[in-house]
N, CA, C and O atoms as a MOPAC input file, in Angstrom:
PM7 MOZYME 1SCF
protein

 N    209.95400 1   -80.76700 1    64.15800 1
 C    209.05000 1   -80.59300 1    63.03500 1
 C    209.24900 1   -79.18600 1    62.45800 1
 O    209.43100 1   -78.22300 1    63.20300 1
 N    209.20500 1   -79.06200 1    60.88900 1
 C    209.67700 1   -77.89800 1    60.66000 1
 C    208.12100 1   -77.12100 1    60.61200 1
 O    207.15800 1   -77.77000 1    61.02100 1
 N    207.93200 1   -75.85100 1    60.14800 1
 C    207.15300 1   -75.19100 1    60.41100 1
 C    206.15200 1   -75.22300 1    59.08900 1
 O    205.00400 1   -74.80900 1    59.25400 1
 N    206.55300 1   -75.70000 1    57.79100 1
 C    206.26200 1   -76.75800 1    56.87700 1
 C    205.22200 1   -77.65700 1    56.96300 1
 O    204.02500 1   -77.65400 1    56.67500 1
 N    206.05000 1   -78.46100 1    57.46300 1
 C    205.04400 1   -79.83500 1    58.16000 1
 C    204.22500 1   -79.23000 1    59.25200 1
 O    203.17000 1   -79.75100 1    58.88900 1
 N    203.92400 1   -78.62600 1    60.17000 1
 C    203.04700 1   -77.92200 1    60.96800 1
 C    201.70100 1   -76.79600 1    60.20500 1
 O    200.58500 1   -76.53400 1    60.65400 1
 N    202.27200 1   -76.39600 1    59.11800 1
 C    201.33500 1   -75.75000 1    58.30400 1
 C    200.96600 1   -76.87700 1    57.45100 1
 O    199.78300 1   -76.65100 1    57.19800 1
 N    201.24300 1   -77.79100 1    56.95500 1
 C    200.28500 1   -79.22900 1    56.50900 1
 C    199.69200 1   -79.90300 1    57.04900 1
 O    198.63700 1   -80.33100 1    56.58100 1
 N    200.30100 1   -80.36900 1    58.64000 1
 C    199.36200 1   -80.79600 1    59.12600 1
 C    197.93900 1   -80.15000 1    59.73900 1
 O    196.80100 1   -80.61800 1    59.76900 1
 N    198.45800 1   -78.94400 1    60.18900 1
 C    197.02200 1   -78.22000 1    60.79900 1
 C    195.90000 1   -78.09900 1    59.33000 1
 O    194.71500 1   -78.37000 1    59.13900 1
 N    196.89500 1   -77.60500 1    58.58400 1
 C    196.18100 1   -77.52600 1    56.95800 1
 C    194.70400 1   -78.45900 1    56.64800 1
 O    193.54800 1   -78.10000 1    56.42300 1
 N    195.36200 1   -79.83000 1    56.75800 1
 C    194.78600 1   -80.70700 1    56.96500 1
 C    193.50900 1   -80.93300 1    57.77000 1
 O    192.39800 1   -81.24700 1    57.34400 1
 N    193.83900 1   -80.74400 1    58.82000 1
 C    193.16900 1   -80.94000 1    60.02400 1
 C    191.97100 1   -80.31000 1    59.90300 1
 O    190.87100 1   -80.78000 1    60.19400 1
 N    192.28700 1   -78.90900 1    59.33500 1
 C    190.78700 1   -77.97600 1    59.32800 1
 C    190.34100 1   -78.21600 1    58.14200 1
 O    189.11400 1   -78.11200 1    58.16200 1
 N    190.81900 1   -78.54800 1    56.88000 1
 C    190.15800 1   -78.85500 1    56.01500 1
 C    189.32300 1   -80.52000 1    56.36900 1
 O    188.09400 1   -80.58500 1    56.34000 1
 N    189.69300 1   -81.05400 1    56.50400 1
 C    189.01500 1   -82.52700 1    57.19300 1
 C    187.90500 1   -82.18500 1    58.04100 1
 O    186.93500 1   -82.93900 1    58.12800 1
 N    187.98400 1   -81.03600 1    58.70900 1
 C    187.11700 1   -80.67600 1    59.65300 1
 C    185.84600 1   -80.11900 1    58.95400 1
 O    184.62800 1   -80.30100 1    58.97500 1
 N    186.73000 1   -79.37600 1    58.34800 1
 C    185.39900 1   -78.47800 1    57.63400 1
 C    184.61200 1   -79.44000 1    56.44600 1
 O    183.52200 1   -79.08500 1    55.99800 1
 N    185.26100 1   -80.64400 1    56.00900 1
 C    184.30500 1   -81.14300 1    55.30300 1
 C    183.43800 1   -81.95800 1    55.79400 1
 O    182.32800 1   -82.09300 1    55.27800 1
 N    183.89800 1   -82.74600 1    57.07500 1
 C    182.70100 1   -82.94400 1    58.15700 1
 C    181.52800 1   -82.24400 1    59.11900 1
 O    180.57000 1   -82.73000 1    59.72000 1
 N    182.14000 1   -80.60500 1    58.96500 1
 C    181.25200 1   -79.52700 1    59.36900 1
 C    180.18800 1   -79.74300 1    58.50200 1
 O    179.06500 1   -79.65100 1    58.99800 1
 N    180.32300 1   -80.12800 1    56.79400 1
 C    179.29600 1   -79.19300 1    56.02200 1
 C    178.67400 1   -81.04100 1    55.55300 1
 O    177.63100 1   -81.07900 1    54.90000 1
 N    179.25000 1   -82.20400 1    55.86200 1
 C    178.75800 1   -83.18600 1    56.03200 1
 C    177.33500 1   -83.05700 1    56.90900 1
 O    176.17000 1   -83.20700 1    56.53900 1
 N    177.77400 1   -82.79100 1    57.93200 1
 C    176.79200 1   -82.20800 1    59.43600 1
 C    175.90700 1   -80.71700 1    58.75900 1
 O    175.93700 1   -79.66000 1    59.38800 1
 N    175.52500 1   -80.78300 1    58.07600 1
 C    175.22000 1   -79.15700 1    57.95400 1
 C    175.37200 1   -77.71500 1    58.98700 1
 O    174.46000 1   -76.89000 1    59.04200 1
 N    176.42900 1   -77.59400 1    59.63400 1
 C    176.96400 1   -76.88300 1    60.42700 1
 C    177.61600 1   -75.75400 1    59.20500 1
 O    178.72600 1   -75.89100 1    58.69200 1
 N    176.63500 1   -74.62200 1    58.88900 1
 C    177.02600 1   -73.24200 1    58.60200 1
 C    176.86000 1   -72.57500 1    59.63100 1
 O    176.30900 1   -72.80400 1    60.70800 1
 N    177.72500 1   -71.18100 1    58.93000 1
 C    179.00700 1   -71.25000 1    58.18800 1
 C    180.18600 1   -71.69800 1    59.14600 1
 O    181.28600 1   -71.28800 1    58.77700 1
 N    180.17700 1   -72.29400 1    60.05300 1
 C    181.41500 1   -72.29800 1    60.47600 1
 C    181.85200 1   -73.48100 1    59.78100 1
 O    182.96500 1   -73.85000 1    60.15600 1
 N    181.32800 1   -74.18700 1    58.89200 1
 C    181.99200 1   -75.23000 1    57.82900 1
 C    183.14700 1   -74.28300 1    56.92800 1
 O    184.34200 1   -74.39600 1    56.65400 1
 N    182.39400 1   -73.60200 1    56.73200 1
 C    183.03700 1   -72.22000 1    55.38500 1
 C    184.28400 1   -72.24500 1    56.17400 1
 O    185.13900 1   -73.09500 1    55.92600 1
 N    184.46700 1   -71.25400 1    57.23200 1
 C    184.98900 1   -70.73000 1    58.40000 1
 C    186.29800 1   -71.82000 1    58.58500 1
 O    187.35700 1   -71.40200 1    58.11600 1
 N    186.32900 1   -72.99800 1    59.13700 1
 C    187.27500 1   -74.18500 1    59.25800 1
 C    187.67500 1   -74.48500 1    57.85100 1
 O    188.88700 1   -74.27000 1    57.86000 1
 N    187.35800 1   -74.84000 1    56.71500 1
 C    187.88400 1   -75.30000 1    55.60900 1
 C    188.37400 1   -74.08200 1    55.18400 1
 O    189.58900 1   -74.10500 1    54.98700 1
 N    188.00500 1   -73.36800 1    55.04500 1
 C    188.57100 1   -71.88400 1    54.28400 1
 C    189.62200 1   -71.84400 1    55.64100 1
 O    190.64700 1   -71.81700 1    54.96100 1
 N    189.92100 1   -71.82900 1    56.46100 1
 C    191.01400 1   -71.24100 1    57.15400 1
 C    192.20400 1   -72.42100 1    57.00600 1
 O    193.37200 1   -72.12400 1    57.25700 1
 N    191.81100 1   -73.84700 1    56.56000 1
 C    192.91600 1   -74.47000 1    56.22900 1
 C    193.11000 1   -74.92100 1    54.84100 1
 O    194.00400 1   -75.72400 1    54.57500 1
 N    192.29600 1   -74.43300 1    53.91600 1
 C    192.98500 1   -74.11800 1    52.43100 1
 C    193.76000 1   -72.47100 1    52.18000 1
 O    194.20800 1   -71.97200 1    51.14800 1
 N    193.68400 1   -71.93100 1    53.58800 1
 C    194.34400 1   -70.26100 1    53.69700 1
 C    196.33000 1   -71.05200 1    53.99500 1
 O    197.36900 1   -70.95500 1    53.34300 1
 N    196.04600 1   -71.58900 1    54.98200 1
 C    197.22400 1   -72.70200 1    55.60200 1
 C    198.45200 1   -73.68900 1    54.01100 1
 O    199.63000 1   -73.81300 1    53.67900 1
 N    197.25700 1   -74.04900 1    53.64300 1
 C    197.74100 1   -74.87400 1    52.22000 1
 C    198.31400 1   -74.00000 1    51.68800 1
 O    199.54000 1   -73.91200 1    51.62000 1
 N    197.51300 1   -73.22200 1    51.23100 1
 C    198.36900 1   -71.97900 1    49.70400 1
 C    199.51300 1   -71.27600 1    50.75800 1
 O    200.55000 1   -71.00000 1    50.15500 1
 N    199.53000 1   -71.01400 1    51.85600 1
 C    201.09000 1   -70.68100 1    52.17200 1
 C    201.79100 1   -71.55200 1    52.54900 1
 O    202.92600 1   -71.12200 1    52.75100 1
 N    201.65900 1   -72.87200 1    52.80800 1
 C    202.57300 1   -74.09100 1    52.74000 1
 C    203.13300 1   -74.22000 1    51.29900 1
 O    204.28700 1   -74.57400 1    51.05800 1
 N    202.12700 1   -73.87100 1    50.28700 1
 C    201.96000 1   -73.87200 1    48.88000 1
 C    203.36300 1   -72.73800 1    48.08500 1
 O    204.13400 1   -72.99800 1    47.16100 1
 N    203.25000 1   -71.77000 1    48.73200 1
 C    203.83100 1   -69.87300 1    48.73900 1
 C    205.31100 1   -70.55600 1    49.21400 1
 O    206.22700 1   -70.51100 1    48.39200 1
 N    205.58400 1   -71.27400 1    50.71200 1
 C    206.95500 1   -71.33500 1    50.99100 1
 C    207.47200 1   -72.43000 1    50.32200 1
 O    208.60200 1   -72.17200 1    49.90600 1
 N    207.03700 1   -73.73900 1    50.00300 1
 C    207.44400 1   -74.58500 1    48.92300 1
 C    207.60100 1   -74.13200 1    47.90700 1
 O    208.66600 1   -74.63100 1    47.54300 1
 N    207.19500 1   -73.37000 1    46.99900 1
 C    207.01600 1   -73.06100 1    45.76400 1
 C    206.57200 1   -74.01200 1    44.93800 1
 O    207.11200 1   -74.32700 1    43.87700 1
 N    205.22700 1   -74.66000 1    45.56900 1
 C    204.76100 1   -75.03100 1    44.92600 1
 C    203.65800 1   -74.82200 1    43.93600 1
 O    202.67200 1   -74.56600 1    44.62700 1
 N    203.40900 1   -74.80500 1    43.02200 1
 C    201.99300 1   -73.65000 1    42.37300 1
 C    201.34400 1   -74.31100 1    42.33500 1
 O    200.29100 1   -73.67400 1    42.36300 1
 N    201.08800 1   -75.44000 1    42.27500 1
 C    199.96600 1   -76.40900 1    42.55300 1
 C    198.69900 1   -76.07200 1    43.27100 1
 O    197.51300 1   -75.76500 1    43.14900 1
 N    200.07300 1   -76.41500 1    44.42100 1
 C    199.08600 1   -76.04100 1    45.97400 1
 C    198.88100 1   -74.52800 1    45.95000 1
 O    198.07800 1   -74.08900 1    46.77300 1
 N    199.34000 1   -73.87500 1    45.33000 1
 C    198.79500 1   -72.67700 1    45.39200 1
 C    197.50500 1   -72.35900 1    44.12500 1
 O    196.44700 1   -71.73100 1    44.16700 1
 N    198.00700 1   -72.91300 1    43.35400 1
 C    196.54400 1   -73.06900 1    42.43800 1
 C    195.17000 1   -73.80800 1    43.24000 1
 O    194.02400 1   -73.37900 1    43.37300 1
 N    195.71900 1   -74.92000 1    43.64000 1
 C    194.62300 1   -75.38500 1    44.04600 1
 C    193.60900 1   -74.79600 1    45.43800 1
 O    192.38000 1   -74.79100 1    45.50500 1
 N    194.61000 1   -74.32700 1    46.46300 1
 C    194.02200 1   -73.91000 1    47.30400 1
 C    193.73200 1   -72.92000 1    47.46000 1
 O    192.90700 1   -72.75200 1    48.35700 1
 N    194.29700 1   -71.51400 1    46.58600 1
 C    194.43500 1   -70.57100 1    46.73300 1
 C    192.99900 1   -70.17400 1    45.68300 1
 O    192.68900 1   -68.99100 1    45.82800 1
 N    192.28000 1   -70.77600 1    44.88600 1
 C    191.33200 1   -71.08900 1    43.93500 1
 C    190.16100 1   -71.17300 1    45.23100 1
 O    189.16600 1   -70.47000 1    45.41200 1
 N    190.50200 1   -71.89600 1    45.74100 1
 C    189.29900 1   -71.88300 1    47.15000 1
 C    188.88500 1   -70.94600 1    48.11700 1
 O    187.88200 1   -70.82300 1    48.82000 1
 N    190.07100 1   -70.23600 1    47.93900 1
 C    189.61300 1   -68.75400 1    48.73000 1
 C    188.96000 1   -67.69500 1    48.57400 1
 O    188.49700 1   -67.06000 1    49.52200 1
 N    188.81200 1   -67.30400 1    47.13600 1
 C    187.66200 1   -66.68700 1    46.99400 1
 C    186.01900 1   -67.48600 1    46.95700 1
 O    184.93500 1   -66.91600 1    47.08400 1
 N    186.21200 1   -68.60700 1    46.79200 1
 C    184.64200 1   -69.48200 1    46.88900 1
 C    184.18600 1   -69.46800 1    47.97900 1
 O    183.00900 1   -69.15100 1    48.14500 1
 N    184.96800 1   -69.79800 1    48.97800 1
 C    184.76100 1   -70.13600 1    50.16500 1
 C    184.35900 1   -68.46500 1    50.98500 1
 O    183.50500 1   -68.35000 1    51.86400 1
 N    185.13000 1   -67.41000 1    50.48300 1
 C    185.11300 1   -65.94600 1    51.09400 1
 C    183.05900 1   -65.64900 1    50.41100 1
 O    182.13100 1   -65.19300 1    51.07900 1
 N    183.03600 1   -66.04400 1    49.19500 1
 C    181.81100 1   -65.75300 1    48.72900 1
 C    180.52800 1   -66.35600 1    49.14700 1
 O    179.37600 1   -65.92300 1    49.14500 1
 N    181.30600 1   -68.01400 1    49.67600 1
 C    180.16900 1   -68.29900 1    50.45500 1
 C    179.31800 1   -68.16200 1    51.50800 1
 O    178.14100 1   -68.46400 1    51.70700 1
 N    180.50900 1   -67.43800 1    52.37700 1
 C    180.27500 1   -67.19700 1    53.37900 1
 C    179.58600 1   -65.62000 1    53.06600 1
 O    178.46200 1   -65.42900 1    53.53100 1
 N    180.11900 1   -64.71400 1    52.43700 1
 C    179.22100 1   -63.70500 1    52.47000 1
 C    177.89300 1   -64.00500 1    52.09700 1
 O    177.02600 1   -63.21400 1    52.46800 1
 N    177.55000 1   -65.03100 1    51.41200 1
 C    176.38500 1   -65.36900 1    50.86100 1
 C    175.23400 1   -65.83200 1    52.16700 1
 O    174.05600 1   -65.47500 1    52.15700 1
 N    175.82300 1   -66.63800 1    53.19200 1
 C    175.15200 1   -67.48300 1    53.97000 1
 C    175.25500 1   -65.84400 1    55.46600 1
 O    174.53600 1   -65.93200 1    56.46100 1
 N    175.72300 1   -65.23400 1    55.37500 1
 C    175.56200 1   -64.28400 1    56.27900 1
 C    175.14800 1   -62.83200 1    55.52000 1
 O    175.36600 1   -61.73300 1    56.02900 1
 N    174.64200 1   -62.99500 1    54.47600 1
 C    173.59400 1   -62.02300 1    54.24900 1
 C    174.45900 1   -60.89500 1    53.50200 1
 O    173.83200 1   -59.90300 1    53.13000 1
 N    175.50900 1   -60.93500 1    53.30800 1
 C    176.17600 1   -59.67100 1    52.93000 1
 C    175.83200 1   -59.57900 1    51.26500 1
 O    175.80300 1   -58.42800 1    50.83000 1
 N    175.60600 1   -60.51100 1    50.43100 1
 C    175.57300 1   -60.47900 1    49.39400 1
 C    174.03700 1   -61.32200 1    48.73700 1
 O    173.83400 1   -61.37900 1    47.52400 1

């Protein structure tokens, strides 16, 4: 398996996770799991060259960074 497919699948994995975290109302570590595998995407995104996936996921990283400051008081 190239290292590609290992950054998509984990990609995956935590994003799936994290949308069943916040299904469950489990903050922030919902934030925490989905934000760490839309972090995964946009550099699967970065070594493909794909801009897509880097638009798309890389768009999520500051929401997800803000939410979490939001739900832990920083902001």
């Amino acid at each position: 398996m190239t290292q590609l497919t290992v950054l998509k699948w984990l990609g995956t994995s935590l994003v799936l996770s994290g949308i069943l975290l916040t299904n469950l109302n489990i903050y922030p570590l919902n934030i925490i799991i989905h934000g760490s595998g839309s972090l995964l995407w946009t550099w699967a995104g970065f070594l493909s060259k794909d801009r897509a996936l880097m638009t798309n996921f890389g768009l999520q990283l500051p929401l997800f960074a803000t939410g979490l400051a939001r739900v832990m008081g920083w902001i």
